[in-house]
VMD Tcl script that draws the C-alpha trace (Angstrom):
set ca {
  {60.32 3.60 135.53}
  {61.92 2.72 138.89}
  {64.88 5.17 138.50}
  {62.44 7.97 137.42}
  {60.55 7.84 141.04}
  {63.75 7.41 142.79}
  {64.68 11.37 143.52}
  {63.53 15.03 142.34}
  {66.62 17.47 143.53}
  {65.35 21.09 143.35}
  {66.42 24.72 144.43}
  {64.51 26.70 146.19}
  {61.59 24.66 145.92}
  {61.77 23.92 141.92}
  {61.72 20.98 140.74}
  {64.38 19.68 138.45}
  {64.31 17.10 136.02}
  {66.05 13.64 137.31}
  {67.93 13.58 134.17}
  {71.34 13.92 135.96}
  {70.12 11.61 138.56}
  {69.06 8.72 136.45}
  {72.47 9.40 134.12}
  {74.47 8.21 137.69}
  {72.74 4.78 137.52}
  {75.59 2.96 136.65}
  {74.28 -0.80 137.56}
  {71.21 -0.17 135.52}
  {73.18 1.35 132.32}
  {75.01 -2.12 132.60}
  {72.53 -4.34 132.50}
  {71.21 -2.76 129.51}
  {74.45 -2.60 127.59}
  {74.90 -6.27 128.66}
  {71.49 -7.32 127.46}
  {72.73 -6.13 123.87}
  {76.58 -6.50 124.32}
  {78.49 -9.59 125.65}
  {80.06 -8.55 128.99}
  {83.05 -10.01 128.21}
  {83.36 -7.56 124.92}
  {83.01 -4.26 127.19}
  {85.72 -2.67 129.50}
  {84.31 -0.77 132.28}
  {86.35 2.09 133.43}
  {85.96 4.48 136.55}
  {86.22 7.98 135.66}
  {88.18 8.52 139.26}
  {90.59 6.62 138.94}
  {91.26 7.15 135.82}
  {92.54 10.61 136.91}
  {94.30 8.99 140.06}
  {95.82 6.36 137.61}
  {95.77 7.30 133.88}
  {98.75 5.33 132.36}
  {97.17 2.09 134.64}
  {93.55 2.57 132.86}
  {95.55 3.12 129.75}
  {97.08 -0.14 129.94}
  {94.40 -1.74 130.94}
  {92.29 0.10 127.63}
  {95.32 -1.23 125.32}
  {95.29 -4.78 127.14}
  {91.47 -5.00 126.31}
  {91.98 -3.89 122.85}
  {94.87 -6.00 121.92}
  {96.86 -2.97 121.42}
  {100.74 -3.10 121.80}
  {101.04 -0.43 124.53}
  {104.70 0.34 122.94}
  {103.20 1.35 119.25}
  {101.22 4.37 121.65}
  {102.04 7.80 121.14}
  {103.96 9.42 124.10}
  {100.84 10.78 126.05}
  {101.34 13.66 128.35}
  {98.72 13.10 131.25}
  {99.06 16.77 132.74}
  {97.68 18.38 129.72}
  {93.70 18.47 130.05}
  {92.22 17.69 127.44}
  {88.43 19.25 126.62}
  {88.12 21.20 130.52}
  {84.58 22.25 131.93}
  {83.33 25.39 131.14}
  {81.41 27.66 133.17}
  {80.50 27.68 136.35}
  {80.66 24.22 138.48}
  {77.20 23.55 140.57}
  {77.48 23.11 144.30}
  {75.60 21.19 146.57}
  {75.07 21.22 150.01}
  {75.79 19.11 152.37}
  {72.28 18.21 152.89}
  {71.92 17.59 149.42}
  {75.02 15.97 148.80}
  {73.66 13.34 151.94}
  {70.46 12.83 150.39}
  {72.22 11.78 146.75}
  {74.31 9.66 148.93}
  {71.47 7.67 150.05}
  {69.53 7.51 147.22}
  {72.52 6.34 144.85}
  {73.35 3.73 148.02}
  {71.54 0.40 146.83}
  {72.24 1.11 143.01}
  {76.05 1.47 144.16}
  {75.93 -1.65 146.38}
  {74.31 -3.34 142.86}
  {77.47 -1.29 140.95}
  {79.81 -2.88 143.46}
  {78.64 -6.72 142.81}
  {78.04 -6.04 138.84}
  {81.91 -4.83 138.31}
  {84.00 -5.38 141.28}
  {87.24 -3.51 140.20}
  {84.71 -0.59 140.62}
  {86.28 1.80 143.75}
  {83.28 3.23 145.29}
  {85.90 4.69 148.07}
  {86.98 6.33 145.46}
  {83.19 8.36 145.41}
  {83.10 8.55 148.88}
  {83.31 12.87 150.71}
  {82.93 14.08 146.92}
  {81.19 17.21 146.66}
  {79.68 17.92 142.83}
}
mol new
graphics top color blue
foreach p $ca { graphics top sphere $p radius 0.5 }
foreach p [lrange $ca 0 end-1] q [lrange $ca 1 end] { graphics top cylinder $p $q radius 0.2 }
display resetview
């Protein structure tokens, strides 16, 4: 497939599968869903700023549900809920600029798909 040729990261020489890689295209998971799914019956929510803005997404999850947001439990966003394990992967910067370009046109795609989408939001993360 397209997204298959797209990248190969690797340590040290070593290829790695492009699993992780092809799991980050976004536009393309859409237009799958939405080939099955009316886009009208799916919410689309961005991870980041659902951490910058939880009770917003919240409301916005509720509103899209046609859930009273006043019959919710009392939610305490500070708690984390299911944290990582083990240790995190860095990149380097080099890598982290090559994933940048590669995910580029598939964000630009992302960006026109679903336009409350922040991709300023992605932008100077390190994995």
């Amino acid at each position: 497939s397209r997204a298959e040729t797209r990248l190969t990261l690797g340590r040290r020489g070593v290829p790695s599968p492009n699993h992780a890689f092809q799991r980050g295209l976004y536009a393309d998971q859409l237009c799958r869903l939405w080939a099955v799914f009316p886009r009208e019956r799916t919410l689309v929510l961005q991870y980041e700023r659902c951490v910058v803005d939880p009770g917003g997404q919240l409301g916005r999850t509720f509103a899209f549900l046609g859930v009273d947001p006043g019959r919710a439990p009392s939610i305490d966003f500070a708690r984390r809920v299911n944290p990582a394990r083990g240790p995190k992967l860095r990149l380097r910067r080099d890598q982290v600029a090559r994933l940048v370009h590669c995910y580029a046109a598939e964000n630009a795609r992302l960006a026109e798909l679903v336009p409350e989408i922040d991709l300023g939001l992605w932008t100077g993360r390190e994995a």
